[in-house]
C-alpha positions in Angstrom: 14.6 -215.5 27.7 15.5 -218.5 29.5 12.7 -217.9 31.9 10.6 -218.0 29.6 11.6 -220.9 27.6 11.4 -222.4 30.9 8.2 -221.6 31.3 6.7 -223.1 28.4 8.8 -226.4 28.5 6.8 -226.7 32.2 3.6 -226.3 30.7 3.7 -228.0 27.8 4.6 -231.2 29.2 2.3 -231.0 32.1 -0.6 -230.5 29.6 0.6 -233.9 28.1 0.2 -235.5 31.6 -2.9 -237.7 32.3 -3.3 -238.7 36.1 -6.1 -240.6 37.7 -8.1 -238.7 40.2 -7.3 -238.6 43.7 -10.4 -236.3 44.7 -12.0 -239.5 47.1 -8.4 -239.4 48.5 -7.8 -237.8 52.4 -5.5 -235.1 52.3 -4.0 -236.4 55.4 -2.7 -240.2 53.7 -1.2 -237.9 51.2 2.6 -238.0 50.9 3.8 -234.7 51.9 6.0 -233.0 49.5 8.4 -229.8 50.5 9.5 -228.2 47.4 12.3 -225.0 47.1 11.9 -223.2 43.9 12.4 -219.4 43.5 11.0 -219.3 40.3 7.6 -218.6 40.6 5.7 -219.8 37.9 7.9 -222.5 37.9 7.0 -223.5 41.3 3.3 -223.4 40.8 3.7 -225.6 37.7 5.3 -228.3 39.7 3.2 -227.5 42.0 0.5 -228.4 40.1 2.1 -231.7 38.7 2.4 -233.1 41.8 -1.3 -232.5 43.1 -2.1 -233.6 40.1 -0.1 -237.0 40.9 -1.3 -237.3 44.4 1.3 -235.4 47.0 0.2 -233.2 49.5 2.6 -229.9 48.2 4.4 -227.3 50.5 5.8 -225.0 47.4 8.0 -221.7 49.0 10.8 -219.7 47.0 13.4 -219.0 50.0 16.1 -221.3 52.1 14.4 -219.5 55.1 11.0 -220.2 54.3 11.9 -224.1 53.2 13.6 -224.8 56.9 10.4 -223.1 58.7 8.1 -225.1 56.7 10.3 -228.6 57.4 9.9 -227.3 61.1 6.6 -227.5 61.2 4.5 -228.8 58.9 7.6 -231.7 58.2 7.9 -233.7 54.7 7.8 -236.9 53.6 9.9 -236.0 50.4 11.8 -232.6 49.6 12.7 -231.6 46.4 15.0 -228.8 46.0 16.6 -226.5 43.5 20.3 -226.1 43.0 20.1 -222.8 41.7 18.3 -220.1 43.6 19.0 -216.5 43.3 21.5 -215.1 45.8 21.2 -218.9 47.7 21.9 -222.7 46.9 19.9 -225.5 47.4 23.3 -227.3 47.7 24.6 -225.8 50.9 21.0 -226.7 52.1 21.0 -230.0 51.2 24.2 -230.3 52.8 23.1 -228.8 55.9 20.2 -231.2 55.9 22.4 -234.1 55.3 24.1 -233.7 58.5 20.4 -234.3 60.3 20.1 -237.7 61.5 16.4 -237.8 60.9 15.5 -236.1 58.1 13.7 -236.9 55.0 14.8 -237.9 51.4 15.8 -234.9 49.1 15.5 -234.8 46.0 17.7 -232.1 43.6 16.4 -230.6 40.6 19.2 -229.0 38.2 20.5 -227.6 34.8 23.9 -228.5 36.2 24.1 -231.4 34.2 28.1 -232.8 33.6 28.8 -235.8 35.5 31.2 -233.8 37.8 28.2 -231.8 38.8 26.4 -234.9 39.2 28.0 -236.5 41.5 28.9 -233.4 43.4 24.6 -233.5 44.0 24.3 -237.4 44.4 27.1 -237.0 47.0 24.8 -234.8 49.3 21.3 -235.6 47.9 19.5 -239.1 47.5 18.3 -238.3 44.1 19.5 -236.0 41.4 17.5 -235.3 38.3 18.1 -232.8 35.1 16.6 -230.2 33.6 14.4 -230.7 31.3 13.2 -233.8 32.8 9.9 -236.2 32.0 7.2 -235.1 34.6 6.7 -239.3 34.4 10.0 -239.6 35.7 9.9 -236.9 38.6 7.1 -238.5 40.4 9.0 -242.6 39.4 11.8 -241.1 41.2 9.5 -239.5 44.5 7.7 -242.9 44.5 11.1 -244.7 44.9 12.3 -242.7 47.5 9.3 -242.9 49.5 9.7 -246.9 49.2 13.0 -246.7 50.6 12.4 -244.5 53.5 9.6 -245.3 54.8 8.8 -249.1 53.7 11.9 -251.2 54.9 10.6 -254.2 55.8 13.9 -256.0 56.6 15.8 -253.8 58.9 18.7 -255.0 60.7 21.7 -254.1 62.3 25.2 -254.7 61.3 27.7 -254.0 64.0 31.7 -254.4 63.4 34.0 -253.0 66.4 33.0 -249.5 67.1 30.6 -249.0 64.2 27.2 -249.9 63.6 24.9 -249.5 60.6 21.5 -249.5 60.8 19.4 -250.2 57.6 15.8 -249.0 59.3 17.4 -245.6 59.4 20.4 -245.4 56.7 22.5 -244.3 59.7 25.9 -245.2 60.3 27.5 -245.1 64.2 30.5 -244.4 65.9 29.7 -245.2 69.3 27.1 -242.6 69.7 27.8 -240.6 67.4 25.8 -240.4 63.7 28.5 -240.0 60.7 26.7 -238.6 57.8 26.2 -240.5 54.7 25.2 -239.8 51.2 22.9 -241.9 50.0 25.7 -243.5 47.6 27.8 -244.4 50.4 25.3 -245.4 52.1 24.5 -248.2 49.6 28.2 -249.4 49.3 28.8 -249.5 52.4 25.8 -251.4 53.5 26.0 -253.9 50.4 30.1 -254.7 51.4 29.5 -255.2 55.1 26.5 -257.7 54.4 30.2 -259.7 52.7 32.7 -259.2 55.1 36.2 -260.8 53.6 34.9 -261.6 50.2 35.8 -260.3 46.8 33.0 -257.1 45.4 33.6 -255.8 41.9 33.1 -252.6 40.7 30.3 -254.1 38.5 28.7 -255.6 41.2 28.9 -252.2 43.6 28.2 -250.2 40.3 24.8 -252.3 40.1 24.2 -250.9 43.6 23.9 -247.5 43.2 20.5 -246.9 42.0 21.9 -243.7 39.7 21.7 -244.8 36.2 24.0 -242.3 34.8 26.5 -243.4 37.5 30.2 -244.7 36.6 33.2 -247.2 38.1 34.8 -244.0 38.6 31.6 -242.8 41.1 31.9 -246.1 43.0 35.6 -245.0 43.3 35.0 -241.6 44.5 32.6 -242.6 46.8 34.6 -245.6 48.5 37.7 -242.7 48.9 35.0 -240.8 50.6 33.5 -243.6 52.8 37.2 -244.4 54.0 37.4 -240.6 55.1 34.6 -241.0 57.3 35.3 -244.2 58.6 39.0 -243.3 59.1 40.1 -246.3 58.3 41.9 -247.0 55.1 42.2 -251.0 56.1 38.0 -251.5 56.6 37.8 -251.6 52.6 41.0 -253.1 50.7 41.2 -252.1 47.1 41.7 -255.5 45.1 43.7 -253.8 42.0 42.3 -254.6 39.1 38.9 -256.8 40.3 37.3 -254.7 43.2 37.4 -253.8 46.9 37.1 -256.5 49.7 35.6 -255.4 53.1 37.4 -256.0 56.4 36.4 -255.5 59.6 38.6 -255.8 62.8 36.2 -258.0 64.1 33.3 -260.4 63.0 30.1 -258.9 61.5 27.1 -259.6 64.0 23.7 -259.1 62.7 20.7 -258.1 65.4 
């Protein structure tokens, strides 16, 4: 039953979609698009979407088959399922996120409770909902596209033994990548641009680029960013306003 419901929500709202034609477009300048989803029919209809929209699409149904694909043919975007029969798209997304080069995933998901939510956004760079607006699938691709691979302003940050680098997202210990979420990722490179000033939970909040996102996220994912730092002291909670970054030594930019 839910299959088919499934199903039909798919193709009813990509029969509602109107792209332009990208027929005079080269394959080759086409974003490339990895997609994991065991359901078949469901996989061809997104499939479908996103040729439709303009990606070059990679569509397989099994972990093994995704991380062969990634190997060699490579993606510019991967969208992945959390639920797959006998497998998660999770744990592979969580495996991915430990890779320092590796594109931006995207997580598809009836798992929809904030709790489950920010379990994802924790891991992926994007999270979106079952049913979703195909509009807002390919908004969201087109974003993350933008922010991999069109920073025009990259820099450096460097504070005692760490460095962040915005070209890559990639925070250092020495030389040593510690993974990041894309979450913590944002926080942590919006409070080290203001070393020793005052950030609000509004003002990080507006940082996240996760609409349905909460104070309490930006809380959960500050606890986590002191983890991997392993230093409590780098980011002072300021109770009742906000969190204040500190470094053990001045910020230099390069």
């Amino acid at each position: 039953m839910c299959f088919v419901v499934a199903f039909r929500w798919l193709d009813a709202i990509i029969k509602k979609m109107f792209f332009k034609s990208v027929s005079v477009m080269s394959k080759l300048t086409l974003p490339r698009v990895l997609l994991l989803d065991d359901d078949a029919p469901i996989r061809q209809m997104l499939s479908q979407l996103l040729q439709q929209a303009g990606f070059d699409v990679t569509a397989v149904g099994k972990v093994a088959a995704f991380e062969r694909a990634l190997q060699t043919l490579g993606a510019d975007v991967c969208i992945i399922d959390w639920m797959l029969a006998g497998e998660s798209g999770l744990v592979l997304a969580q495996k991915l996120s430990q890779q320092a080069d590796r594109p931006p995933m995207l997580m598809l998901s009836a798992n929809a409770t904030l709790d489950e939510r920010l379990q994802g956004l924790s891991i992926v760079d994007d999270y979106l909902t079952k049913p979703f607006e195909p509009k807002e699938l390919i908004a969201r691709l087109h974003v993350l596209l933008r922010r991999h691979h069109n920073d025009k302003t990259a820099q450096q940050l460097t504070f005692g033994q760490w460095r962040l680098d915005s070209a890559s997202h990639q925070l250092w210990c020495a030389n040593e990548v510690i993974a990041l979420s894309a979450g913590e990722w944002q926080l942590l490179w919006y409070l080290a641009q203001r070393p020793q000033r005052l950030v609000s939970r509004e003002q990080l909040l507006a940082v996240l680029e996760d609409e349905s996102a909460s104070e309490r996220a930006v809380d959960i994912r500050i606890s986590r960013l002191r983890k991997k730092l392993g230093n409590d002291r780098l980011i002072e909670t300021v109770w009742g306003q906000g969190y204040k970054f500190v470094p053990p030594t001045s910020v230099l930019t390069s």
